[in-house]
C-alpha positions in Angstrom: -6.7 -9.0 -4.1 -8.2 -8.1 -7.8 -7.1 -11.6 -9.2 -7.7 -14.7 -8.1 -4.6 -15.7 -8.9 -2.0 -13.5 -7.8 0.2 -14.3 -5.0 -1.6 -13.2 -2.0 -0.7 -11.7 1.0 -2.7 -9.4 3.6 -6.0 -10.2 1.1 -7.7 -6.6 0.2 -4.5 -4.7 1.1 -3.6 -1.8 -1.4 0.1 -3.8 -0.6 2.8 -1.7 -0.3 1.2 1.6 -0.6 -0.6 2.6 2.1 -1.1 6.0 0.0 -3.8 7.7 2.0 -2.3 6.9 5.0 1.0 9.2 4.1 -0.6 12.3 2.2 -4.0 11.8 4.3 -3.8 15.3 6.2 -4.2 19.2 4.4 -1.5 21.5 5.0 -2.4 23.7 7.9 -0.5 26.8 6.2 -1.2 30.6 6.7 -3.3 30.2 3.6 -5.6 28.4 5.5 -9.2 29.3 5.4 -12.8 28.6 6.9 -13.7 27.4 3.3 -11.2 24.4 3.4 -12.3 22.8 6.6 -15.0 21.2 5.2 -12.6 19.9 1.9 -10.4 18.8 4.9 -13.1 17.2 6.9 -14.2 15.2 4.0 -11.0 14.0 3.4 -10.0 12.6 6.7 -13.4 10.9 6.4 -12.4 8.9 3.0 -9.1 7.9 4.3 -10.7 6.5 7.8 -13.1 4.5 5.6 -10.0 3.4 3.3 -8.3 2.1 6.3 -11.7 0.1 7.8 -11.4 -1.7 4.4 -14.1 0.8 2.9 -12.5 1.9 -0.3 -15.9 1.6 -2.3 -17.3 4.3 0.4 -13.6 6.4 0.4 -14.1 6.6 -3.5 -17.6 7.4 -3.0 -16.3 10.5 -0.8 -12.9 11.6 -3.0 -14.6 11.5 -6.5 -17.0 15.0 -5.3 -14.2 16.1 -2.9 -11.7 16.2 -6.2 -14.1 18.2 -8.1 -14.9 20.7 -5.2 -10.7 21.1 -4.5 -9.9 21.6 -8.1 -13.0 24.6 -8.7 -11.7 25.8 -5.1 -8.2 25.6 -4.9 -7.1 25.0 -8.2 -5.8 21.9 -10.7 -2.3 21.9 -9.0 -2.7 23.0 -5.4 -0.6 20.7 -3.4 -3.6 19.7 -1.3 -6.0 19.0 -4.3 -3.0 16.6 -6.1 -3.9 15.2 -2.3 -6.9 14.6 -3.3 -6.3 13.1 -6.3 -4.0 11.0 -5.2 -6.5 9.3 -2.8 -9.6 9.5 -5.1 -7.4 7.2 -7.6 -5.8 5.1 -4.8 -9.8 4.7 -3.7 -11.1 3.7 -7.2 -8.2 1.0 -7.7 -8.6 -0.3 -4.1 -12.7 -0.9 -5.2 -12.1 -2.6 -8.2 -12.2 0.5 -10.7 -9.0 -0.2 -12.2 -9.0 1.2 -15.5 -10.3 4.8 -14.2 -7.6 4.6 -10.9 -4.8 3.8 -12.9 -5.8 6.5 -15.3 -5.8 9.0 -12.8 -3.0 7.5 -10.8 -0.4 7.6 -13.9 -2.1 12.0 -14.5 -1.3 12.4 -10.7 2.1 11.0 -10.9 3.4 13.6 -13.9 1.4 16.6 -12.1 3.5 16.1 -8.8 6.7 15.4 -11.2 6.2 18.9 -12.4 5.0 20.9 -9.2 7.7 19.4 -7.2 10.6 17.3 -8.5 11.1 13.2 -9.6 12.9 12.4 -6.6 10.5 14.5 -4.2 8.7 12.3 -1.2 5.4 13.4 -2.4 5.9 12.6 -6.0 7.7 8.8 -4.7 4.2 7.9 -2.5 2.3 8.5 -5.7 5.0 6.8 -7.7 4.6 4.3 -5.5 0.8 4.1 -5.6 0.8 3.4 -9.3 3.3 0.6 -9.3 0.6 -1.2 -6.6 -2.1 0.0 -9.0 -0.3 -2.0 -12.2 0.5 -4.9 -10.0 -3.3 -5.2 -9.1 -4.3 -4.7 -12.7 -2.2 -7.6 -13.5 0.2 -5.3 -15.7 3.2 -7.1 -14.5 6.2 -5.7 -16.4 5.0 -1.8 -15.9 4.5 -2.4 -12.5 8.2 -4.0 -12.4 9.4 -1.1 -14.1 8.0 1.4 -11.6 8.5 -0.4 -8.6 12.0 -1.0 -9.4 12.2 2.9 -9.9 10.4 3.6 -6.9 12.3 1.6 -4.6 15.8 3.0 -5.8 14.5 6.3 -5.6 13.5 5.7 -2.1 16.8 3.7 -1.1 18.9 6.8 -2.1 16.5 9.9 -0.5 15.4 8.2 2.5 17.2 5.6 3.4 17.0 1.4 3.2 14.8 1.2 6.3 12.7 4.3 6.5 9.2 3.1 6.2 8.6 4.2 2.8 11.4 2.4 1.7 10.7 -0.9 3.1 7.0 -0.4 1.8 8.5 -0.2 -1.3 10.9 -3.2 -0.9 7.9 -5.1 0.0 6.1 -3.9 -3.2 9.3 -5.5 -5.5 8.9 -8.2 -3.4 5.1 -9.2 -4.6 5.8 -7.8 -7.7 8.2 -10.4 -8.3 6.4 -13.0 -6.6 3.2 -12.3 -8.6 5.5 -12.2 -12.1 6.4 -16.2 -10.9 9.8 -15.1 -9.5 9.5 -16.5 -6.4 13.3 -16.9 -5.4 13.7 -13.0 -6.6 11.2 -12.4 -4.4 12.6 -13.9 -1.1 15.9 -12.1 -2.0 13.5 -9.0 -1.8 11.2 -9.3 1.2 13.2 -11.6 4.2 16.1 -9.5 4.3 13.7 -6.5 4.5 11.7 -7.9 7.3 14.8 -8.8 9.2 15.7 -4.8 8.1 12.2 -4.2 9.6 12.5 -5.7 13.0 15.8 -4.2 13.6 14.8 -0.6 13.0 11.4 -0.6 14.1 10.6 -3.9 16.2 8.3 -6.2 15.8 5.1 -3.9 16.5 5.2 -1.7 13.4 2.7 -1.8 10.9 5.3 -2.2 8.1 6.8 -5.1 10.2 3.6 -7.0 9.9 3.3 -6.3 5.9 6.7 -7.8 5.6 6.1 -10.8 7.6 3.1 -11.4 6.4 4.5 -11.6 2.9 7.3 -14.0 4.3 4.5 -16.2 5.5 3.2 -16.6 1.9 6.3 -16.7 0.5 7.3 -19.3 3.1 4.0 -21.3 2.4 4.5 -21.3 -0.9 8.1 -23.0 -1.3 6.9 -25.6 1.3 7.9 -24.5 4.8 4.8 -25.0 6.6 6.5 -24.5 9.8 7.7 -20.6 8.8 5.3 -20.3 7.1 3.3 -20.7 10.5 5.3 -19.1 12.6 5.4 -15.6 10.1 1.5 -15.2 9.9 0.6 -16.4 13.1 3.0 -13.3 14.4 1.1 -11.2 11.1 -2.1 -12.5 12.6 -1.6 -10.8 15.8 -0.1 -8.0 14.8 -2.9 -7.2 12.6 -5.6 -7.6 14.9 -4.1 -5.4 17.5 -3.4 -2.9 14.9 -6.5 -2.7 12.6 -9.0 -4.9 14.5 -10.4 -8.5 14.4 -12.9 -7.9 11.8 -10.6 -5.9 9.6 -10.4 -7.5 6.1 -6.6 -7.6 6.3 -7.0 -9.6 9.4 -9.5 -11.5 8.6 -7.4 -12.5 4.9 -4.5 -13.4 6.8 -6.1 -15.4 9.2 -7.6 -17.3 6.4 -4.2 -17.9 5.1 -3.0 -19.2 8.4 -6.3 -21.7 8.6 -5.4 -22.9 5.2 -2.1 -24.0 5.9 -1.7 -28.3 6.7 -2.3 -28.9 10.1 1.0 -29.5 12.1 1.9 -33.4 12.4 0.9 -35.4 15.2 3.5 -35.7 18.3 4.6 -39.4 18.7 
């Protein structure tokens, strides 16, 4: 996480806003053309290093690749807002907070314009930059947005779609990491029990949510869910991302930090 003491859960995750992972791929339209493959290439390329837990390399990547989309395709082509998009998501996941958000919050009103407030594409980057004020320890904007986003979300795409409970899980730490930690188990254990029910216990936002309960469990004092939540995270995670993954590996060190269970009599 980018403080030491926010409310953790998942360690290095961008929380809640996978962003790269939902606008990753370029359009494949009849404008298509020899001269984007390589714009496309390096694209998928940043958001397979952001998902290894690379973002310094991903940012590394985006920040030319923005630059080459906007002189080739334009300020405002869908696929270069994209790009922008990731580059900022990239720079806030590395530490670069000032210059993510900055870009985050100009990507945000250029996809409000090209394609509508309540528009999917315009929510994930909506989304993004509530995460990216959370990070940056700007509590009440990130409360503000989140809140937004999450409404917005409810009403186009349902309670449970992914997106959604992404962005349930988003209140949820947004809360927990403002010291509302009751507001923030009213948030995040109905969604995971949402979670589980739509999409079983397998799915990748399944293991976000519970391994948010487990924190949130740890933290009132309920070793024993807590436990249970991230040892179920802990597994989840390493079949999906890998033992070495820096989500893995943060919320295994949650689950070794938590009291031993008491001796059988």
């Amino acid at each position: 996480m980018a403080r030491g003491d926010e409310f953790r859960t998942g360690g290095g995750r961008f929380a809640g806003s996978p962003f790269l992972a939902q606008s990753a791929a370029f359009r494949r339209g009849a404008d298509n053309s020899d001269s984007r493959d390589p714009l496309s290439t390096h694209n998928d390329t940043a958001v397979a290093q952001f998902g290894a837990g690379r973002a310094a390399d991903a940012a590394s990547v985006l920040e030319p690749l923005l630059a080459d989309c906007r002189s080739i395709l334009g300020p405002r082509h869908p696929d270069t807002l994209v790009v922008e998009g990731n580059a900022a998501t990239a720079l806030v996941a590395a530490g670069r907070l000032t210059e993510g958000i900055a870009l985050l919050e100009a990507n945000v009103a250029a996809r409000e314009s090209e394609f509508g407030d309540d528009h999917p594409r315009t929510l994930t980057a909506r989304e993004a930059l509530a995460t990216a004020y959370r990070l940056g320890g700007r509590l009440p904007e990130a409360l503000r947005v989140s809140m937004r986003v999450t409404a917005q979300r409810t009403a186009v795409l349902g309670p449970t779609h992914p997106h959604t409970l992404l962005s349930r899980l988003g209140l949820g730490l947004t809360r927990a990491d403002s010291g509302d930690m009751r507001g923030a188990e009213s948030i995040v254990l109905p969604a995971l029990r949402e979670a589980v029910a739509a999409h079983g216990t397998h799915h990748a936002v399944t293991t976000a949510l519970c391994s948010c309960a487990g924190s949130l469990h740890a933290a009132a004092g309920r070793v024993d869910e807590a436990r249970d939540a991230l040892v179920q995270a802990v597994q989840e995670s390493e079949r999906q991302l890998g033992n070495s993954h820096p989500d893995t590996a943060a919320m295994r060190e949650e689950l070794m930090s938590l009291p031993s269970p008491a001796p059988m009599p």
